[in-house]
C-alpha positions as CSV (number, residue, x, y, z in Angstrom):
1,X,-12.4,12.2,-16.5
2,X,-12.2,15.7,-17.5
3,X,-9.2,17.7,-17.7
4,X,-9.2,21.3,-15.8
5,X,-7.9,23.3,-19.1
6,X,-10.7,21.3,-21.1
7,X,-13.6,22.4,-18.7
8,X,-11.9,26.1,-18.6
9,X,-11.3,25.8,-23.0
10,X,-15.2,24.6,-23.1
11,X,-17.1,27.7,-20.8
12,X,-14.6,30.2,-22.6
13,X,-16.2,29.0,-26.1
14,X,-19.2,29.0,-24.2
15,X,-19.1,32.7,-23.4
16,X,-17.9,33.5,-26.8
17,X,-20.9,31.3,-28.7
18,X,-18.3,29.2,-30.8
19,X,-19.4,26.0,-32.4
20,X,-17.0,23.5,-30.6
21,X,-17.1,20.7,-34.1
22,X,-15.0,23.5,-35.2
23,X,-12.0,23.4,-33.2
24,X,-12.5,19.9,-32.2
25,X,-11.3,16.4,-33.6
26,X,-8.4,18.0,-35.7
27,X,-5.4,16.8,-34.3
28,X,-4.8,12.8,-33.8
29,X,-1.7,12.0,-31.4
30,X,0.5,8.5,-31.4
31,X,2.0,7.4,-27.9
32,X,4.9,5.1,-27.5
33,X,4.7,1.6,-29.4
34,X,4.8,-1.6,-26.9
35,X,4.3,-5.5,-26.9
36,X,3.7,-8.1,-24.2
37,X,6.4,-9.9,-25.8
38,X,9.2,-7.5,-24.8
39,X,9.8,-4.9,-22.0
40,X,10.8,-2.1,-23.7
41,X,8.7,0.5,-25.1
42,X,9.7,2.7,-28.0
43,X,9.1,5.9,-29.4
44,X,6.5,6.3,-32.6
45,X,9.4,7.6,-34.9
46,X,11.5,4.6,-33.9
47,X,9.7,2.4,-36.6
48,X,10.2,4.9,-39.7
49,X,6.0,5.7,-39.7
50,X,5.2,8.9,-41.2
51,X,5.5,11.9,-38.7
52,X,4.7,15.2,-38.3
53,X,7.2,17.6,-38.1
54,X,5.5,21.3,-38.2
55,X,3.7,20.5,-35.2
56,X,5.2,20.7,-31.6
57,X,4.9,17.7,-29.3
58,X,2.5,18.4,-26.2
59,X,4.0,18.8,-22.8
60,X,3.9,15.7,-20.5
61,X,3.9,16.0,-16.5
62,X,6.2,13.9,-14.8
63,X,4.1,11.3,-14.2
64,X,3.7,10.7,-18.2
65,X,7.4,10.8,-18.6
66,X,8.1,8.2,-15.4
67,X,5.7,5.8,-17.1
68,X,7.5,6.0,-20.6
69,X,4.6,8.1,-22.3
70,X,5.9,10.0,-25.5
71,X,2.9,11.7,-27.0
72,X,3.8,13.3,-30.4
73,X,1.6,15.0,-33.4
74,X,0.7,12.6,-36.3
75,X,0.2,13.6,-39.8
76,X,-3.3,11.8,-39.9
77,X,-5.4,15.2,-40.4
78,X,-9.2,15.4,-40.5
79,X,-12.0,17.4,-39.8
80,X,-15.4,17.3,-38.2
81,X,-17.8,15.4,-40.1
82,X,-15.7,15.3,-43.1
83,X,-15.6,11.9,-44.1
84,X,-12.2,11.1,-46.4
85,X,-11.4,7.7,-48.3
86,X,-7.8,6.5,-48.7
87,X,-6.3,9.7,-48.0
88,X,-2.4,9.0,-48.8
89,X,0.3,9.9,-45.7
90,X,3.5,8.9,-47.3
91,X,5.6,6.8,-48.9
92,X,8.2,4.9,-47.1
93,X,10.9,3.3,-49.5
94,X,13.8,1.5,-48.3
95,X,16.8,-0.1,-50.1
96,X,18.0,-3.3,-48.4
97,X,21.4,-2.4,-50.4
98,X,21.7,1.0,-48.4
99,X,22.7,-0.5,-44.4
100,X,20.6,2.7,-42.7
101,X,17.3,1.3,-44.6
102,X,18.1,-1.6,-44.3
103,X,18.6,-1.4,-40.3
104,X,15.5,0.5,-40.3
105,X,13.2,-2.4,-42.3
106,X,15.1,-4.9,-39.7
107,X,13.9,-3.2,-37.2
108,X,10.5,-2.4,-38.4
109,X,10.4,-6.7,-39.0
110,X,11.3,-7.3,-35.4
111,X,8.9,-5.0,-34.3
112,X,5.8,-7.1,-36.3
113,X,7.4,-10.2,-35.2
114,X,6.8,-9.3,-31.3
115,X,3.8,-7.7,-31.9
116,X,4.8,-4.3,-31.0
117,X,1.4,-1.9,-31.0
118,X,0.4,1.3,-32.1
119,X,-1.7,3.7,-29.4
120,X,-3.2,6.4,-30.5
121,X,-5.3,9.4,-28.6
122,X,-8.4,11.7,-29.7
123,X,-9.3,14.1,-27.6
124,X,-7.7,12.1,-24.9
125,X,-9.6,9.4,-25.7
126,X,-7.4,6.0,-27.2
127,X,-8.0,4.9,-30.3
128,X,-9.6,1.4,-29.6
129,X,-9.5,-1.7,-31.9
130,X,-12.9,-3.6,-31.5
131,X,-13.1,-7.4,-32.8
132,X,-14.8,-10.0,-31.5
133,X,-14.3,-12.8,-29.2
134,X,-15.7,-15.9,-27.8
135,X,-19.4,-16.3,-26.4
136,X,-20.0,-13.2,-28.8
137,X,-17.9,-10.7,-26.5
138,X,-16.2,-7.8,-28.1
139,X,-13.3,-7.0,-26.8
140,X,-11.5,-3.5,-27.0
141,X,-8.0,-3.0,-27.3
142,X,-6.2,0.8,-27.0
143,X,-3.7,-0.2,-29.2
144,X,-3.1,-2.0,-32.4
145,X,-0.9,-3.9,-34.0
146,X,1.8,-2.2,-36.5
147,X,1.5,-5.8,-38.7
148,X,1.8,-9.3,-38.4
149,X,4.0,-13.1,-39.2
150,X,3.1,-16.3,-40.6
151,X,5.8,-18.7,-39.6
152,X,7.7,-21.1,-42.4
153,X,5.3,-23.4,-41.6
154,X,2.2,-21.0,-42.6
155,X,1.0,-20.4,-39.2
156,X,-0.3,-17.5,-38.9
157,X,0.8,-15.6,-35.6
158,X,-1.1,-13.0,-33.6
159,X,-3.2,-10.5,-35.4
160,X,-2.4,-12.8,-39.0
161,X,-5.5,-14.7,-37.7
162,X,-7.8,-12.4,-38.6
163,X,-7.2,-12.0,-42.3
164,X,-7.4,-15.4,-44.4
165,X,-5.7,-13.7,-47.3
166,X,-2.6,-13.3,-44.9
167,X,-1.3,-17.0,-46.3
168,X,2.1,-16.4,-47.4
169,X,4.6,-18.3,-45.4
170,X,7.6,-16.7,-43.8
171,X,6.4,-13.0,-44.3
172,X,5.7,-9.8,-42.7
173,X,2.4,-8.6,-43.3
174,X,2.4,-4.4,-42.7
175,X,-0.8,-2.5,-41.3
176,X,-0.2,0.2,-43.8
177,X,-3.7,1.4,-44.0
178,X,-6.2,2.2,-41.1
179,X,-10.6,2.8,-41.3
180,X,-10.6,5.4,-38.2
181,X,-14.8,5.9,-37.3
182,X,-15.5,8.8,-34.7
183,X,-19.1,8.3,-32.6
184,X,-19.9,11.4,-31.8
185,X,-22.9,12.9,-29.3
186,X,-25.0,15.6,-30.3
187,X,-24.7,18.4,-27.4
188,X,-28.9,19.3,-27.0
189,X,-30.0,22.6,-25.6
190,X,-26.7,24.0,-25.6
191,X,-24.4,25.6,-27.8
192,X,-21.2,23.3,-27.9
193,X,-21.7,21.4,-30.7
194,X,-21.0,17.8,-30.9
195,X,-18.4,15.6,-28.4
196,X,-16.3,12.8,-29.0
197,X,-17.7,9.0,-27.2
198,X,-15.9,7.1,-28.7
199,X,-12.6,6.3,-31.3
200,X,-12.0,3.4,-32.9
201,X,-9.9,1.9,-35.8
202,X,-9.3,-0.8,-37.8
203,X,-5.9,-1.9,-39.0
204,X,-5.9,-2.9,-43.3
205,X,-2.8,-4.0,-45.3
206,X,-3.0,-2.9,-48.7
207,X,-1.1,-3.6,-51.7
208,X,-1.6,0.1,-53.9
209,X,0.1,-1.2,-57.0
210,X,-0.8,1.8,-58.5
211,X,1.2,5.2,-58.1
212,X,-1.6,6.8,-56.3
213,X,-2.7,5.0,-53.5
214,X,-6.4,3.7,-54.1
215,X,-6.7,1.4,-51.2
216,X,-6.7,-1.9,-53.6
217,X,-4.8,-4.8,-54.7
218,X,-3.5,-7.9,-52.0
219,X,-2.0,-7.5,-48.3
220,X,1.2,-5.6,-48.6
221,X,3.7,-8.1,-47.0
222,X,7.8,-8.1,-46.7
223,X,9.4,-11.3,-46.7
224,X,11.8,-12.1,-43.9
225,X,15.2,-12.2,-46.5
226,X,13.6,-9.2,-48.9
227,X,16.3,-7.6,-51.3
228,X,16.2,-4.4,-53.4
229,X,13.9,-1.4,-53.0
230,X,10.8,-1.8,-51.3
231,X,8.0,1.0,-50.7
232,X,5.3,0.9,-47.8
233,X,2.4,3.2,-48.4
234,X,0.5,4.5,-45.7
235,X,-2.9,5.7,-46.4
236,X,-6.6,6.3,-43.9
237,X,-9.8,6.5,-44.1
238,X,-12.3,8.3,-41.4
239,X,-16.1,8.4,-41.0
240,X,-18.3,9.9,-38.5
241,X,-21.4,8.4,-36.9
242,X,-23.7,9.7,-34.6
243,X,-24.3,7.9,-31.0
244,X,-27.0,8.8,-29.0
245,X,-26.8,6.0,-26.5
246,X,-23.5,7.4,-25.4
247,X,-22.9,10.3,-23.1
248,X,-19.9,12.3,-22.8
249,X,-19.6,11.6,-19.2
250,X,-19.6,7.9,-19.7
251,X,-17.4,7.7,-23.1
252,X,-14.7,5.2,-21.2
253,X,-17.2,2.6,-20.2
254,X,-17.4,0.8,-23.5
255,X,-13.6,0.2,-23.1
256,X,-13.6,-0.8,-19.2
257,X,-16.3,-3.2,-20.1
258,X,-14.6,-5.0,-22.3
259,X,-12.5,-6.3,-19.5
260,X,-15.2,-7.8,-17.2
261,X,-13.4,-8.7,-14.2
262,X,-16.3,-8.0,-11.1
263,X,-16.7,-11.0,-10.3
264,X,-13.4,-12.5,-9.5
265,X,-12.3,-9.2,-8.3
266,X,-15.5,-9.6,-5.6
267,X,-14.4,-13.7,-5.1
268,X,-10.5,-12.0,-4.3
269,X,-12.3,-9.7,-1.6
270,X,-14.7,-12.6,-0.5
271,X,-11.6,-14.7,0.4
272,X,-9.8,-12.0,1.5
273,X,-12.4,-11.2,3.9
274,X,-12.5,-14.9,5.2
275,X,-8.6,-14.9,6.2
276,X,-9.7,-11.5,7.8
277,X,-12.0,-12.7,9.9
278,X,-9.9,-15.9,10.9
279,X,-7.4,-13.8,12.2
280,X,-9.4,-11.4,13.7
281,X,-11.1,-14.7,15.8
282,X,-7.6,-15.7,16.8
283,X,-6.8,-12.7,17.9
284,X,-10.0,-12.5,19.8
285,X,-9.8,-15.4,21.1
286,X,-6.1,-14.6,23.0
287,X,-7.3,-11.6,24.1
288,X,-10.5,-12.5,25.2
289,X,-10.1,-15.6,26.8
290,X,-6.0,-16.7,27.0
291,X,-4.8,-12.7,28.8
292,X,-8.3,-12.6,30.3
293,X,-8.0,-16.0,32.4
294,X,-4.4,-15.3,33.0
295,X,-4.4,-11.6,34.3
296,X,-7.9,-12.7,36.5
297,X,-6.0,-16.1,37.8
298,X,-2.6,-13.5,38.3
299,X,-5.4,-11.3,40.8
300,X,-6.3,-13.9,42.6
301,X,-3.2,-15.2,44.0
302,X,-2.9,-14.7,47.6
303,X,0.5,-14.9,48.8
304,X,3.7,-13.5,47.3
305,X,5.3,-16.7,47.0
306,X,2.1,-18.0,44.4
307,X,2.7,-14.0,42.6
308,X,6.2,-15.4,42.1
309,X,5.5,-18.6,40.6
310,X,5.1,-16.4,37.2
311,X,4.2,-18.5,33.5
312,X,4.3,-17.6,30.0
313,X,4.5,-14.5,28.9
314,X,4.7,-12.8,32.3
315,X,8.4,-14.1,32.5
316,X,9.8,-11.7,30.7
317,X,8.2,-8.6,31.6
318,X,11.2,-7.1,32.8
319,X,13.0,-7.7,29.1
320,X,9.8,-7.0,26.8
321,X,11.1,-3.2,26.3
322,X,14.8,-4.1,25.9
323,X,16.3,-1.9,22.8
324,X,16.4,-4.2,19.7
325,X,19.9,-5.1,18.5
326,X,20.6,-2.3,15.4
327,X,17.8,-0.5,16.5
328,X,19.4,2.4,14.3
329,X,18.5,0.7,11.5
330,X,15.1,-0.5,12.9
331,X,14.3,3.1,13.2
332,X,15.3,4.2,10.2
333,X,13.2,1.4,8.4
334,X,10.3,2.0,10.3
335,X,10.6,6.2,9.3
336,X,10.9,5.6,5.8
337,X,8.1,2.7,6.2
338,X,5.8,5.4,7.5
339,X,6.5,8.2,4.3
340,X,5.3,5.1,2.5
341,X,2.6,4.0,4.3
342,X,0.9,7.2,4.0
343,X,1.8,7.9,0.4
344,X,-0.1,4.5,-0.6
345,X,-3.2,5.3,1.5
346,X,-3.8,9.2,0.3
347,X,-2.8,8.2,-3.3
348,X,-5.2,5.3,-3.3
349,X,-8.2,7.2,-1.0
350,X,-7.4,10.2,-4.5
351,X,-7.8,7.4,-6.9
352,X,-10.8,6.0,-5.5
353,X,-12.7,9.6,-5.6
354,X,-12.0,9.5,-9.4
355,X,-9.2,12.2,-9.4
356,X,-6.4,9.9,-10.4
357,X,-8.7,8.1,-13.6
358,X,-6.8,6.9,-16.3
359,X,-8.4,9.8,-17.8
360,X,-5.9,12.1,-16.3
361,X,-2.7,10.7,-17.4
362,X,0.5,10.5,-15.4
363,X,-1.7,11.6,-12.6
364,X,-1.8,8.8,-10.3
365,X,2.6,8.9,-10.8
366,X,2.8,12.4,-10.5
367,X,0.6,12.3,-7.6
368,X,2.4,9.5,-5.8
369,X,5.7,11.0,-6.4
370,X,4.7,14.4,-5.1
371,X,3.2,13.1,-1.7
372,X,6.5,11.3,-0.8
373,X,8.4,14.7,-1.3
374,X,6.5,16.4,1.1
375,X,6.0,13.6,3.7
376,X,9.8,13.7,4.8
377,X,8.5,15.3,8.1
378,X,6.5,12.0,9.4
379,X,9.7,10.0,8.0
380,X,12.1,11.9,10.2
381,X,9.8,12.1,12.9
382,X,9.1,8.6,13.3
383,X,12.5,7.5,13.0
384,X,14.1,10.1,15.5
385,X,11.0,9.6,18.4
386,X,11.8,5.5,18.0
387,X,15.5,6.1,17.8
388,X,15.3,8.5,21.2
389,X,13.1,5.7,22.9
390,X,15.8,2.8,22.2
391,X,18.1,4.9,24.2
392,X,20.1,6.2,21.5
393,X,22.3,9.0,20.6
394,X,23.8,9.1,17.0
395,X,21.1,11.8,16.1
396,X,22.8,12.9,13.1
397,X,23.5,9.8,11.8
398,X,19.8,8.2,12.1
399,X,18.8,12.0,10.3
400,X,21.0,11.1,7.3
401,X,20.0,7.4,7.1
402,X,16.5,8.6,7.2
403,X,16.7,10.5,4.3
404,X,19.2,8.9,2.2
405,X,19.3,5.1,3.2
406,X,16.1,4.0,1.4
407,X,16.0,6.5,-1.4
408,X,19.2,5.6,-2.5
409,X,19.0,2.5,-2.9
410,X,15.9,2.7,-4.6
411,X,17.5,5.8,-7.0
412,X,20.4,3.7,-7.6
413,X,18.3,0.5,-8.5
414,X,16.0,2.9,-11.1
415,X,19.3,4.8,-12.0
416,X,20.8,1.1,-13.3
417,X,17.5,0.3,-15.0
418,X,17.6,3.6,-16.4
419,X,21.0,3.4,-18.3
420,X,20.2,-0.2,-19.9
421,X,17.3,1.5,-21.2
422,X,19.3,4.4,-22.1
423,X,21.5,1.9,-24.1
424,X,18.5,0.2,-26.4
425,X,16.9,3.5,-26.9
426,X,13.5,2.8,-25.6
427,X,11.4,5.6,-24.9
428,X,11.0,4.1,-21.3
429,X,14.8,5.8,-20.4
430,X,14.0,8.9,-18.3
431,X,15.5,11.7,-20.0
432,X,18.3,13.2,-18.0
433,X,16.5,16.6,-17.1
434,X,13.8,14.8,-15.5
435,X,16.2,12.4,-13.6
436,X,18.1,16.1,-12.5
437,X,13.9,17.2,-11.4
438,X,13.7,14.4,-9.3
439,X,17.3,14.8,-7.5
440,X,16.4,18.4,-7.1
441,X,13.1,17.6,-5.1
442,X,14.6,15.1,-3.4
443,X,17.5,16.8,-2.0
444,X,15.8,20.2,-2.1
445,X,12.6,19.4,-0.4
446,X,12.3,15.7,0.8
447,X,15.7,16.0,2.8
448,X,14.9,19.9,4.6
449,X,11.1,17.6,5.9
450,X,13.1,14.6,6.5
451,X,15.7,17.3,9.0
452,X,12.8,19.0,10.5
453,X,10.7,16.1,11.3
454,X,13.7,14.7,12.9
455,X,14.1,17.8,15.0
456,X,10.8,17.6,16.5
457,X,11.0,13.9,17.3
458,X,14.6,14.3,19.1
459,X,13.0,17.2,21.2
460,X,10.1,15.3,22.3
461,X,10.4,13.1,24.8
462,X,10.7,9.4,24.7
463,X,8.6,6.7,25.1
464,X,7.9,5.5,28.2
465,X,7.7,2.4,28.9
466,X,5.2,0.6,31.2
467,X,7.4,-1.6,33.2
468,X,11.0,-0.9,34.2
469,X,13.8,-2.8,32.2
470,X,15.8,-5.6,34.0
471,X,19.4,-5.1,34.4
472,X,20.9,-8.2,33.3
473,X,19.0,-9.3,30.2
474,X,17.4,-12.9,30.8
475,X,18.5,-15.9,28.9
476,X,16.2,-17.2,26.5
477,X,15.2,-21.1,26.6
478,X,15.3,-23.5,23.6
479,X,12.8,-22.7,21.1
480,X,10.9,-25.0,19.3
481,X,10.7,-24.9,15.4
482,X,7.9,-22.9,14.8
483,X,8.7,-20.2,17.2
484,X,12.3,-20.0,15.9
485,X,12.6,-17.0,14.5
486,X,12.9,-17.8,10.3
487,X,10.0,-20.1,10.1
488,X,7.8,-17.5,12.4
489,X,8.8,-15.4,9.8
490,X,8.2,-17.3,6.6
491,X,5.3,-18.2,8.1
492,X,3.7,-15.4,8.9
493,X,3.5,-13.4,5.3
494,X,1.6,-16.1,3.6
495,X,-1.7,-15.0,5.3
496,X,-1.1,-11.6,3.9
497,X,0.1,-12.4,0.5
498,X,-3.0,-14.5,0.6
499,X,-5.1,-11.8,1.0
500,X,-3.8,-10.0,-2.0
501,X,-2.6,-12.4,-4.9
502,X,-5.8,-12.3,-6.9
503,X,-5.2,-8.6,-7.0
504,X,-1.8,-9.1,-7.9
505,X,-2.7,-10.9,-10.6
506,X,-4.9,-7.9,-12.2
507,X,-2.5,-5.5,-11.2
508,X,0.8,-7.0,-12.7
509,X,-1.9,-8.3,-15.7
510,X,-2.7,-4.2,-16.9
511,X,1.4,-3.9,-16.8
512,X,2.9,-6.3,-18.6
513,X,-0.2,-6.3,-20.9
514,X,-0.1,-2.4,-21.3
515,X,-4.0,-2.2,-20.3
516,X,-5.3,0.6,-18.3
517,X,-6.4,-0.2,-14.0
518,X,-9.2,1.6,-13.4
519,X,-10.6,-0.7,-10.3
520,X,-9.4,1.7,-7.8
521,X,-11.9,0.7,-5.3
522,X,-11.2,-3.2,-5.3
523,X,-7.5,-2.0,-4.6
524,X,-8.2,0.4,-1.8
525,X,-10.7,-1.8,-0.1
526,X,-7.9,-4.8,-0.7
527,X,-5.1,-2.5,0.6
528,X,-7.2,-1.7,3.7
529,X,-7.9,-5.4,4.0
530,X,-3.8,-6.0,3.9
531,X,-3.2,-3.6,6.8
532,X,-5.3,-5.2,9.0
533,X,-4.5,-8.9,8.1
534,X,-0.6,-8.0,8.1
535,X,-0.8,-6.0,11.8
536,X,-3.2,-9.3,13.3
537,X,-0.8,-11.6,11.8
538,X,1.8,-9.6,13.5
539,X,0.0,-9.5,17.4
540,X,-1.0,-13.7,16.8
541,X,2.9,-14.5,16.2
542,X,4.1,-12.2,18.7
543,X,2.0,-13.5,21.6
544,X,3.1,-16.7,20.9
545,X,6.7,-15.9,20.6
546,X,6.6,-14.0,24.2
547,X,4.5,-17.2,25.8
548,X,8.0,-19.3,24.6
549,X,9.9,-16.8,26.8
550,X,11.3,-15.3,23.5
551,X,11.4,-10.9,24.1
552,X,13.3,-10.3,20.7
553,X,10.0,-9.5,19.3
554,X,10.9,-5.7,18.0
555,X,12.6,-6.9,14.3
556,X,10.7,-10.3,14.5
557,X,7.2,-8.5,14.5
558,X,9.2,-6.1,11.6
559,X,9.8,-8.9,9.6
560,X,6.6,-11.4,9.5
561,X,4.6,-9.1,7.6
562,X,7.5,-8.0,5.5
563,X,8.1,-11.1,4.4
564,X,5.1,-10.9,2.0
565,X,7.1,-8.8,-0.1
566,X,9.4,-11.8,-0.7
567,X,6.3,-13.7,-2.0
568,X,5.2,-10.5,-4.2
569,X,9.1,-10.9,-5.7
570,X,8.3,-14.8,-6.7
571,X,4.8,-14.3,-7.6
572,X,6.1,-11.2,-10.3
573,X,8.3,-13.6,-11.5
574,X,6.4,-15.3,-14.3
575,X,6.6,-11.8,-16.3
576,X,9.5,-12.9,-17.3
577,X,8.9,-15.8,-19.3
578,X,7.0,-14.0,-21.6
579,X,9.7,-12.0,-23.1
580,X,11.5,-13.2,-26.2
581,X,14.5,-15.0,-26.1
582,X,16.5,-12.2,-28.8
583,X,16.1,-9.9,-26.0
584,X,19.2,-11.2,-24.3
585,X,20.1,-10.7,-20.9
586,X,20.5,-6.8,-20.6
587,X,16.9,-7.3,-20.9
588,X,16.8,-9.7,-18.1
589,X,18.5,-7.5,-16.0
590,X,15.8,-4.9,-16.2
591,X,13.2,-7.0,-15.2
592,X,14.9,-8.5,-12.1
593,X,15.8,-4.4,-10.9
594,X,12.1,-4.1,-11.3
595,X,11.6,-6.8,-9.7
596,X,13.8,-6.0,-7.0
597,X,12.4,-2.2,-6.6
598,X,8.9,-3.6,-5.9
599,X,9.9,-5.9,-3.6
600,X,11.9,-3.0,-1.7
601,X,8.7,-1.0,-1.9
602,X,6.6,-3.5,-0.7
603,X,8.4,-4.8,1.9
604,X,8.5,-1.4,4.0
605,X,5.1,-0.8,2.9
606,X,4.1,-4.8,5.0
607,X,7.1,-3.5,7.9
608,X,4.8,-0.3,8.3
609,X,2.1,-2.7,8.8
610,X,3.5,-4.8,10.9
């Protein structure tokens, strides 16, 4: 969890015998604000809060910028143990006769009403809202709320429940005051000072009827038809508290353990394992006893005319090798499949060492995005050695499917999400500069691997094939429905999907929730798992196919794991349902192209399996 600058920043103040509580715990940051009621993230300066405008905004790496991340200087200033009460920020005042205030108070309303939240970072370290839960659980959120609604009716909606003053029906009730309390570790037998363990905060609403803020008076609350001049004032407090019990090292846990999900995360491997082992006892079983008996009862024959009286699977020896129709395209799938493939496993096996934390923001992006650049060369490769063994020619047109065919649909399905963003401002649109980086390494350094992987594959030699090829391609009999090919299909991506739903579930849960996924290992061991159930899955259907006399097994085989992908794309669905209905259906629209991007993703990522 430690940043390489920080460990460099810390031995230089080392060598020059500085007290770190000096320099540290001075500047607080705000991220983006976001909600689970809405999929679209804005910027901190998009709600009208106080800002800092001296201060320059700290550079983010691509990874922070693809994930929406807008880290920006606040104007909430303190210093180490220097406790302050009800410092004052600033004043906000808006005229609802004035349209520019009164579009930004609208918009500050419809923020509170889908429960948009604030994150904030010390020392890279969130700002956490503690409060507690059922069975006596605290629970600790990296964000909070930016204020509240009770309905007409005096229901009191989302964080509204906490407060029993916050009674007044069909009103806003503003967080305009926050009680920030920094734990901090006493550094013994060295000369660094003190470290941060732990931030946390606890959203007020105060009235300040006076000119002054004093941090007194009733909740501050807007009604929803407010007229005239209204004035928010934002104030803090900050204490300091010394924690022994926490060590620098393990300053995350109190967050992660908030979120106690072991056990079902070791009941999704448990069952995962199960469908793992069924397979693998299928498979066993076929080739163990079913090829065993029929290869030792083929040996025994003793007369050509018994040799020729051939069953099963043997039938179609001659046509098992036959080049698939569109094999082009086959190849090119399975190429870009490959760049995948192998950008999942390293980026996973990094993120499972601990260099990818959440810790190192936009790493696990950034590093994901990176590895496909530079595996072009296995991309091309692939593709051009399976092209060459289907007996094909078109060289340069598999080398330009290979590098554009995939990407571009992918950059034309995050381009159109991308421009709907653009259009409602959220701080999730990729700014244009980085969307002219990513063009730049994909045409300036994917494409030139993609070209010389290809070269290498052309000039090596084909496959060979075991057995020689029949000349005149034998007719397939009348299949029955399970062995036809859409069922075999449908069929065989539900074993998979099985073996990864409960994962799903946490993984699309930290998303649309805006939580942080730190269980690195249950998703590597649950990937690993995946591979093995979707390539078994893959050899159980394809015997079975080739003992119906059926040899088109090349895009069948493709296909049955693939198809979990299509179950990933329902499965993702019920996102949707928990975004407002204002949104309209612009909004809609991004979440079915996101929808639509994983599933492409996934899919060649099950084909690579398969």
């Amino acid at each position: 969890f430690i940043y390489q600058d920080k460990i460099l920043r810390i031995y230089i103040l080392h060598l020059h015998n500085i007290d770190m509580t000096k320099l540290m715990f001075k500047n607080l940051f705000v991220n983006r604000l976001d909600s689970v009621e809405s999929v679209l993230p804005y910027e901190y300066t998009a709600f009208d809060f106080c800002s800092e405008k001296k201060m320059k905004r700290p550079s983010e790496n691509l990874g922070q910028v693809l994930f929406g991340e807008r880290i920006e200087p606040s104007p909430y200033k303190f210093e180490f143990k220097k406790p302050a009460m009800c410092q004052k920020v600033c004043t906000q005042t808006y005229d609802t006769n004035s349209p520019p205030d009164k579009a930004k108070l609208d918009f500050l309303k419809k923020g509170m009403l889908l429960n948009y939240q604030h994150h904030w970072i010390v020392d890279n370290m969130p700002v956490t809202w503690c409060y507690d839960v059922e069975d006596g659980q605290k629970f600790c959120n990296p964000g909070f709320p930016i204020g509240c609604y009770v309905t007409e009716a005096g229901r009191p909606k989302d964080a509204c429940v906490v407060n029993s003053n916050f009674n007044e029906k069909d009103a806003f009730y503003i967080f305009n005051h926050v009680d920030i309390t920094i734990h901090y570790h006493i550094v013994e037998h060295e000369q660094l000072g003190a470290r941060l363990v732990a931030a946390k905060i606890e959203p007020k609403s105060y009235e300040n009827p006076n000119d002054s803020p004093d941090c007194t008076g009733g909740p501050k609350f807007l009604k929803k038809k407010q007229t005239g001049v209204f004035n928010i004032p934002y104030t803090y407090s900050i204490n300091f508290v010394e924690d022994k019990n926490i060590r620098w090292a393990s300053r995350w846990d109190y967050i992660l353990e908030s979120m106690p999900h072991t056990n079902i995360q070791w009941f999704s491997i448990m069952n995962s394992l199960v469908i793992v082992l069924f397979l693998s006892g299928m498979v066993a079983m076929i080739m163990l006893r079913t090829l065993h008996k029929d290869i030792a009862r083929y040996n025994q024959m003793d007369s050509v005319e018994d040799a020729q009286e051939e069953f099963g699977w043997k039938l179609v020896h001659g046509d098992v090798f036959r080049p698939p129709r569109k094999g082009m395209l086959l190849s090119v799938f399975l190429g870009s499949g490959t760049q995948i493939f192998i950008m999942t496993f390293v980026t996973l096996f990094f993120a499972c060492l601990g260099f990818l934390s959440p810790a190192n923001r936009g790493a696990l992006m950034t590093c994901a995005v990176v590895l496909w650049v530079l595996l072009g060369t296995p991309a091309g490769y692939v593709a051009a050695r399976l092209y060459k063994s289907f007996g094909g020619e078109k060289w340069k047109t598999n080398v330009l499917l290979t590098a554009f065919l995939c990407p571009g649909v992918v950059f034309a399905d995050f381009f159109v999400m991308n421009l709907i963003l653009w259009g409602e401002g959220s701080s999730a649109a990729i700014p244009f500069g980085t969307l002219v980086a990513i063009l730049a390494l994909w045409f300036c350094i994917s494409v030139p691997l993609t070209f010389i992987g290809a070269y290498f594959g052309f000039k090596k030699t084909g496959i060979e094939h075991p057995v020689r090829t029949n000349q005149i391609p034998r007719q397939v009999p009348e299949q029955s429905f399970y062995t036809k090919p859409f069922p075999g299909i449908i069929m065989g991506g539900i074993l998979p999907f099985g073996c990864i739903f409960i994962q799903l579930f946490f993984i699309l849960n930290s998303i649309w929730s805006h939580q942080m996924y730190y269980m690195f290992g249950f998703l590597f061991l649950v990937f690993i798992i995946l591979v093995i159930t979707c390539s078994e899955a893959t050899i159980l259907l394809c015997y079975f196919h080739l003992c119906a006399e059926d040899y088109h097994w090349q895009w069948r085989s493709f296909l049955t794991s693939g198809f979990t992908a299509v179950y990933f794309l329902v499965y993702a669905h019920h996102p949707v349902l928990w975004i407002h209905h204002d949104h309209g259906s612009h909004l809609f629209l991004i979440h079915w192209f996101n929808r639509l991007l994983c599933l492409f993703l996934v899919c060649y990522q099950d084909l690579q399996c398969g």
